[in-house]
C-alpha positions in Angstrom: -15.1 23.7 -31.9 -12.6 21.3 -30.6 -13.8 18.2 -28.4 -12.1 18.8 -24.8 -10.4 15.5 -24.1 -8.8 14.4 -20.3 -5.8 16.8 -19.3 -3.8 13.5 -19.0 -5.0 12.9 -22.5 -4.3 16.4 -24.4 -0.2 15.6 -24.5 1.2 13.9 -27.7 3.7 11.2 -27.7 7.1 12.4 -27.2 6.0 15.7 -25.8 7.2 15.5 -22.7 10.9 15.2 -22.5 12.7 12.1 -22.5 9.4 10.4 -24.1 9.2 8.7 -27.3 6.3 8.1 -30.0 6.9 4.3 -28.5 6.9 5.4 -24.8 4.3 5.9 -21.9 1.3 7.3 -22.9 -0.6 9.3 -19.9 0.2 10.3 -16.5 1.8 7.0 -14.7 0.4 8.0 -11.0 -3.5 8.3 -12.5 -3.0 5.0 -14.3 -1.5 3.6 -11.0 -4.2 5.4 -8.6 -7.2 4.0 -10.8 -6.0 0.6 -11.0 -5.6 0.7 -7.1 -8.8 1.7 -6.6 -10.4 -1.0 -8.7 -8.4 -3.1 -6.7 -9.2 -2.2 -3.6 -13.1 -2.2 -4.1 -12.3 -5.6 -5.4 -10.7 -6.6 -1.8 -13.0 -4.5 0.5 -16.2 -5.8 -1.0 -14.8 -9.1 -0.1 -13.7 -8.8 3.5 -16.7 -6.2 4.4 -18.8 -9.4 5.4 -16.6 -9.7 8.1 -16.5 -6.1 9.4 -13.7 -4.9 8.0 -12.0 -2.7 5.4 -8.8 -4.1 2.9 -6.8 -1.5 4.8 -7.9 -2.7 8.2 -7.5 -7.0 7.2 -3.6 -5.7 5.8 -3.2 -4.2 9.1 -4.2 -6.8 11.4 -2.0 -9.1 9.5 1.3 -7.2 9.7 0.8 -6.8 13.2 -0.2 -10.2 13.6 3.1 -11.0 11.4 5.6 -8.6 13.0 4.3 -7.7 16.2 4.6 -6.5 19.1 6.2 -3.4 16.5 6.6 0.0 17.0 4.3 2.0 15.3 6.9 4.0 12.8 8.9 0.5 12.4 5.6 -0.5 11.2 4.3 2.4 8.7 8.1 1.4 7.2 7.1 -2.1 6.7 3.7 -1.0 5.1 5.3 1.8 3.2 3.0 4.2 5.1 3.3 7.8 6.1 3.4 7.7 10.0 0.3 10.0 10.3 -2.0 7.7 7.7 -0.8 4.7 10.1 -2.1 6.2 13.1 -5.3 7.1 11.2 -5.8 3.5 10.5 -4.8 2.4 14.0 -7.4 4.2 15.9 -10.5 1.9 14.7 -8.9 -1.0 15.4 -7.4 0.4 18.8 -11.4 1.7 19.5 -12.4 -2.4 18.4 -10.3 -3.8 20.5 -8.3 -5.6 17.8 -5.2 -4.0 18.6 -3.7 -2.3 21.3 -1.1 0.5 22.0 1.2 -0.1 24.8 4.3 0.6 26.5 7.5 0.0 24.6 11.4 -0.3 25.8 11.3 2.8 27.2 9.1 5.9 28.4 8.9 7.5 24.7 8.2 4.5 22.7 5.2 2.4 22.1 4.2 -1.1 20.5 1.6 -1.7 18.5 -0.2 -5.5 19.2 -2.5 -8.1 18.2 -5.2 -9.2 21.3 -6.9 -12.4 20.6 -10.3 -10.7 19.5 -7.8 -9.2 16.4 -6.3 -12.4 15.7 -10.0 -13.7 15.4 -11.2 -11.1 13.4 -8.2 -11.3 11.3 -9.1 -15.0 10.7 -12.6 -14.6 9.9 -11.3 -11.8 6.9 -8.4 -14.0 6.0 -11.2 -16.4 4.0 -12.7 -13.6 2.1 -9.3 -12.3 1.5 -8.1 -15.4 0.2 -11.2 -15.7 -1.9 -10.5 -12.3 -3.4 -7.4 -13.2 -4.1 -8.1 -16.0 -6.3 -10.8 -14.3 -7.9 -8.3 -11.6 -9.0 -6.3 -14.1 -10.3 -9.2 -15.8 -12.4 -10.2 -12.8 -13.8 -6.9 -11.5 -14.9 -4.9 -14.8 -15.0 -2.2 -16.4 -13.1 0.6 -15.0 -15.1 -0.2 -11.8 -15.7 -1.0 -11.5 -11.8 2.9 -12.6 -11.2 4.2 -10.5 -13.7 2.5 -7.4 -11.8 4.0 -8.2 -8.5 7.4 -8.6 -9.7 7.0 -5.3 -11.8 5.6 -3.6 -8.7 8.9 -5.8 -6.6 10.9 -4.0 -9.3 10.2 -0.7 -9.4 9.8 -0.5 -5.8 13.2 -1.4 -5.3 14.1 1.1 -8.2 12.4 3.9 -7.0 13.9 3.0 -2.8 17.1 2.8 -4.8 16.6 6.4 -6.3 15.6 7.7 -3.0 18.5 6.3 -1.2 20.8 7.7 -3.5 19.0 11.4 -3.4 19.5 11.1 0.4 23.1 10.5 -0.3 23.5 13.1 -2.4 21.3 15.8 0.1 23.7 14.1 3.0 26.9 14.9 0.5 25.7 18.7 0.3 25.1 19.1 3.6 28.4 18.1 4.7 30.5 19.9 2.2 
């Protein structure tokens, strides 16, 4: 009897088209997902001392950065889907660490730091930092660079990609 291996594992090299015996091995978005979520455990454990989640500390920050912001301007910024953003909002809305108010006009609204947030953003900013550089110690310096310009890269690749598909949907739509 055969040993049953991973469904990401049962494909051979240069299976898939376009791969070579040389190329990726696996599926790319599990890779990706499972080093995220090491990551992240990494960085909550850290700032949970403090009362918050990895998610929540990121969030105070780029509101604290960019705000007052409109909430879809801001799920653009964070490369969030609008609905996951207001998911995240509402516990910090319910805390008091943001608030939700009146924007230029009668259908928009702005998203901003009080000063309980900005407090609570500094007391995570210390175990975010120590994170950070524990991250960095255990994979090492260069290797953490290397990753955030390969993440720099293909993020622009992929935005690059996208723009053109919407080009090309906008082309069809107007022939």
């Amino acid at each position: 009897m055969a040993s049953r291996q991973p469904l990401h594992a049962q494909a051979e090299p240069g299976s898939a088209p376009g791969l070579s015996a040389g190329g990726p091995r696996g599926c790319t978005n599990l890779k990706l997902r499972q080093l995220s979520r090491m990551v992240s455990r990494h960085y909550d454990a850290a700032v949970a001392p403090a009362g918050l989640k990895n998610t929540q500390y990121a969030l105070l920050s780029h509101v604290q950065a960019l705000g007052p912001i409109r909430p879809t301007d801001l799920a653009q910024r964070m490369r969030l889907e609008a609905s996951t953003l207001t998911r995240n909002l509402q516990p910090l809305l319910a805390q008091g660490w943001l608030t939700l108010g009146p924007g230029e006009d009668a259908r928009s609204r702005l998203v901003q730091i009080t000063d309980s947030g900005r407090a609570k953003r500094a007391e995570g900013q210390l175990a975010w930092k120590q994170a950070q550089l524990a991250l960095n110690e255990r994979l090492g310096e260069a290797r953490v660079a290397a990753l955030h310009a390969l993440i720099d890269d293909c993020s622009a690749a992929l935005d690059a990609a996208a723009a053109a598909d919407g080009a090309d949907d906008h082309d069809a739509l107007s022939d």
